[in-house]
VOPAGU-2260 file (C-alpha; in pm, 1 decimal, decimal comma):
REM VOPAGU-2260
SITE   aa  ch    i         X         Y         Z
SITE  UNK   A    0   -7909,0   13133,5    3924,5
SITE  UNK   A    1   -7904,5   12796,8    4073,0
SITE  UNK   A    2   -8231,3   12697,3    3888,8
SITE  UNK   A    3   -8075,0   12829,6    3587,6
SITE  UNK   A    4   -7719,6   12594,7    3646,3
SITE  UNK   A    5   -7932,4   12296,4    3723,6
SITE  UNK   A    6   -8116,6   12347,6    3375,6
SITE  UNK   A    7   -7835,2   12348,3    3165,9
SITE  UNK   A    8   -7669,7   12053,5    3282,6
SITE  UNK   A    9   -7970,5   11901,3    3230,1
SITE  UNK   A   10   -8048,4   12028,6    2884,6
SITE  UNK   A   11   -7654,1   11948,3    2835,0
SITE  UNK   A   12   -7696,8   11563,3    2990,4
SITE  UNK   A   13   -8025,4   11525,6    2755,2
SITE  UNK   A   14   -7809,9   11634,4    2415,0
SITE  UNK   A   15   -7489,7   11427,9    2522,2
SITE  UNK   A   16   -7733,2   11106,6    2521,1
SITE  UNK   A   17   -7929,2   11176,7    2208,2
SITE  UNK   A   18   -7560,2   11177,6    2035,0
SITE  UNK   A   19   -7423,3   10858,2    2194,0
SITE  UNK   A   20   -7746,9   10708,5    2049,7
SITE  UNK   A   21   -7665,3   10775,9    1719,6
SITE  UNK   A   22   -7312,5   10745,7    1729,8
SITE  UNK   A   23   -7165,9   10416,5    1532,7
SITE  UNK   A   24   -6866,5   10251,7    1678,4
SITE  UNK   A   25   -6620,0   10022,3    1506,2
SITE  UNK   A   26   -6811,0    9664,2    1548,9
SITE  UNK   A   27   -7131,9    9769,5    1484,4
SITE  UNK   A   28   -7339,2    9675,3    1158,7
SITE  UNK   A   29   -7578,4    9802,4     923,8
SITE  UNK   A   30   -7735,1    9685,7     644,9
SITE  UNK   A   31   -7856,1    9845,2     287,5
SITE  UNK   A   32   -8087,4    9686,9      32,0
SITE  UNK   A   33   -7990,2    9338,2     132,1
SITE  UNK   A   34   -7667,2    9357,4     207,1
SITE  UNK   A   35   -7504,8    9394,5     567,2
SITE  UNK   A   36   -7166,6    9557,6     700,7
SITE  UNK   A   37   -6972,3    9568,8     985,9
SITE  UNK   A   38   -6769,3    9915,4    1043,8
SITE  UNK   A   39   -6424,1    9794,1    1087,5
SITE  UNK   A   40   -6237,9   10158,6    1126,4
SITE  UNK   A   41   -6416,8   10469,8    1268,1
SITE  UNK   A   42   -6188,3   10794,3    1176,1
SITE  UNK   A   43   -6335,4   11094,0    1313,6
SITE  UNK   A   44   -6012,9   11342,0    1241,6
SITE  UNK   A   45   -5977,0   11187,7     853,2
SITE  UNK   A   46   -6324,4   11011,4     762,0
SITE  UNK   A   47   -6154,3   10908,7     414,4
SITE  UNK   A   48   -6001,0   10632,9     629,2
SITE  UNK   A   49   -6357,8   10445,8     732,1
SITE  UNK   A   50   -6365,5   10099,0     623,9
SITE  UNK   A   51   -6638,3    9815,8     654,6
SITE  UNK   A   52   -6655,5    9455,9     543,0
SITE  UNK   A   53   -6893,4    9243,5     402,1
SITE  UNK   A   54   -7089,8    9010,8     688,0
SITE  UNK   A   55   -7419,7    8911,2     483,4
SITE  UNK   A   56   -7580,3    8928,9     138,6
SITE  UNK   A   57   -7931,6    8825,1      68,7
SITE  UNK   A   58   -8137,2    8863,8    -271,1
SITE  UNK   A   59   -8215,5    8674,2    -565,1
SITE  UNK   A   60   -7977,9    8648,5    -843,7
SITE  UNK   A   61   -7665,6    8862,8    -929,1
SITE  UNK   A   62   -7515,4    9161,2    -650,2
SITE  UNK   A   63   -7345,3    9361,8    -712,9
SITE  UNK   A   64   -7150,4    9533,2    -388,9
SITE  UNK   A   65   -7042,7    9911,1    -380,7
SITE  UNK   A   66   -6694,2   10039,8    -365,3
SITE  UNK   A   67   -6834,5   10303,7    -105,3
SITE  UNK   A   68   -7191,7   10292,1     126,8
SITE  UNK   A   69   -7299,1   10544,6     350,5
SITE  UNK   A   70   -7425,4   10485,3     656,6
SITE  UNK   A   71   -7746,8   10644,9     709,3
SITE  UNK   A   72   -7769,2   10606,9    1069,6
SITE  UNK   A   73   -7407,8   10834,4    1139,3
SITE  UNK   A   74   -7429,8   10990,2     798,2
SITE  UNK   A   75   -7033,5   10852,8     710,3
SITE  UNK   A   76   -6932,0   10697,4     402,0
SITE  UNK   A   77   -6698,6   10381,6     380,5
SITE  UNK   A   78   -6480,7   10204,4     211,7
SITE  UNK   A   79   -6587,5    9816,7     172,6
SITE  UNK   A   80   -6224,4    9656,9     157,3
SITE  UNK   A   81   -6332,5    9286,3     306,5
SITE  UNK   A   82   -6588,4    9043,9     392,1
SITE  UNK   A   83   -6604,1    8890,9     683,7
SITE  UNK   A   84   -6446,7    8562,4     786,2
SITE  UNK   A   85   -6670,3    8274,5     836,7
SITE  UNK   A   86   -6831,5    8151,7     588,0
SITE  UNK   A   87   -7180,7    8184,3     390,1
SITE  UNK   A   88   -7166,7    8553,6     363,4
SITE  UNK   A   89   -7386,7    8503,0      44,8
SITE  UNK   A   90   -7770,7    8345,0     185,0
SITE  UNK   A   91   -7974,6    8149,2     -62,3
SITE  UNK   A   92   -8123,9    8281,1    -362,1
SITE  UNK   A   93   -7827,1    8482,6    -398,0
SITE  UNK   A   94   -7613,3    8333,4    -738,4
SITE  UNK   A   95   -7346,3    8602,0    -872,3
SITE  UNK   A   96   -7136,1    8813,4    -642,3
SITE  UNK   A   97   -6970,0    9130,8    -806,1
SITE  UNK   A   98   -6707,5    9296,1    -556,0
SITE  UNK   A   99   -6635,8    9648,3    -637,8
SITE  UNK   A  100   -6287,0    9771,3    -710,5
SITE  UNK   A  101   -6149,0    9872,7    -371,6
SITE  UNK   A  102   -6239,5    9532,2    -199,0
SITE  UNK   A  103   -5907,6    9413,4     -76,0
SITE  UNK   A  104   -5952,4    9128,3     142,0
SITE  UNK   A  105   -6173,0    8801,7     109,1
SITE  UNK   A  106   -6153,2    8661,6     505,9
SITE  UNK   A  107   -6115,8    8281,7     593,3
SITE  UNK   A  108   -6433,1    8059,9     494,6
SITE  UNK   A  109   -6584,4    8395,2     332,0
SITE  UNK   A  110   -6775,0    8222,6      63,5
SITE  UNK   A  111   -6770,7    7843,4     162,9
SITE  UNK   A  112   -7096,6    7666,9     190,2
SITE  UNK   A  113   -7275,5    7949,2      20,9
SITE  UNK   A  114   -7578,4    7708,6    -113,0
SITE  UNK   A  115   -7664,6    7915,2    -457,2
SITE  UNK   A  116   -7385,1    8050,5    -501,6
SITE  UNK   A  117   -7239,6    7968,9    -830,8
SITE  UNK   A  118   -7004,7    8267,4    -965,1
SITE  UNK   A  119   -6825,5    8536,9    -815,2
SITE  UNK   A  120   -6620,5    8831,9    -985,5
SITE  UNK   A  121   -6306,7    8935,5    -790,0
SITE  UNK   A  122   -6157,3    9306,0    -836,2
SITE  UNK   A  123   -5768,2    9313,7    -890,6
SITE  UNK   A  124   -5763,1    9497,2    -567,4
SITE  UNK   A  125   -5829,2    9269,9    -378,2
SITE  UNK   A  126   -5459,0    9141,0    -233,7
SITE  UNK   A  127   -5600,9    8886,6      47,1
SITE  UNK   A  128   -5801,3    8560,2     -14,9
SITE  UNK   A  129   -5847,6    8317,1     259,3
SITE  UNK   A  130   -5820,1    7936,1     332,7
SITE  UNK   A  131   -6123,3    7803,6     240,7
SITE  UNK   A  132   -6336,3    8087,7     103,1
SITE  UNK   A  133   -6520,0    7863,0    -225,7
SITE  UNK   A  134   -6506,3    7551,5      17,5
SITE  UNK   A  135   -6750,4    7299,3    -115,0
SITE  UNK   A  136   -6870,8    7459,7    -418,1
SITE  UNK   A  137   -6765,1    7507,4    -750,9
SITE  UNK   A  138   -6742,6    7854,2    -887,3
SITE  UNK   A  139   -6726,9    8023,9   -1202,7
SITE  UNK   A  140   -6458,8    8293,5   -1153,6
């Protein structure tokens, strides 16, 4: 009986780590073809209310970034409703930026001293846009 205790707590100790390995927590990023995101709210009871934003996108040429991504490391879908405040979220190579309706929030800096960079569509969603996010470049919106 004892044996039998000890082995389940065991076998219970082994599952309870494979999970936390998987499991995504607000702050953590991921990236899909070329383009990275940070979750930014983790809803287990109502997983309608996941969001992410926008840290990094790489390519060549015009992106286009989804309304909705899904996580294939936690299997969740999100909402992209920002980018990320800072500055050069777009890398070189990358020229057009199409935001997806949904996309509320540009963050401080977001697009300044984005070398390439030279147009950028903006969905009427999007509420927020701010201080210097097109610093140093001139953009056809």
């Amino acid at each position: 009986m004892r044996q039998t205790k000890l082995l389940l707590l065991l076998l219970l100790t082994l599952v309870m780590s494979a999970t936390g390995a998987f499991a995504q927590t607000v702050g953590t990023s991921f990236t899909i073809s070329d383009i990275t995101y940070r979750i930014t709210v983790k809803d287990l009871t109502t997983p309608a209310n996941n969001t992410v934003e926008i840290t990094s996108i790489k390519g060549n040429g015009s992106v286009t970034v989804p309304a909705f991504v899904t996580n294939s490391q936690d299997l969740f879908n999100y909402k992209v409703t920002a980018t990320a405040a800072g500055g050069m979220i777009a890398q070189s190579g990358v020229t057009e930026v199409v935001l997806s309706e949904g996309l509320t929030t540009i963050g401080n800096g977001g697009f300044a001293n984005c070398p390439t960079l030279q147009k950028i569509t903006i969905p009427t969603s999007c509420a927020t846009i701010g201080t210097g996010c097109f610093a140093t470049y001139e953009l056809k919106c």
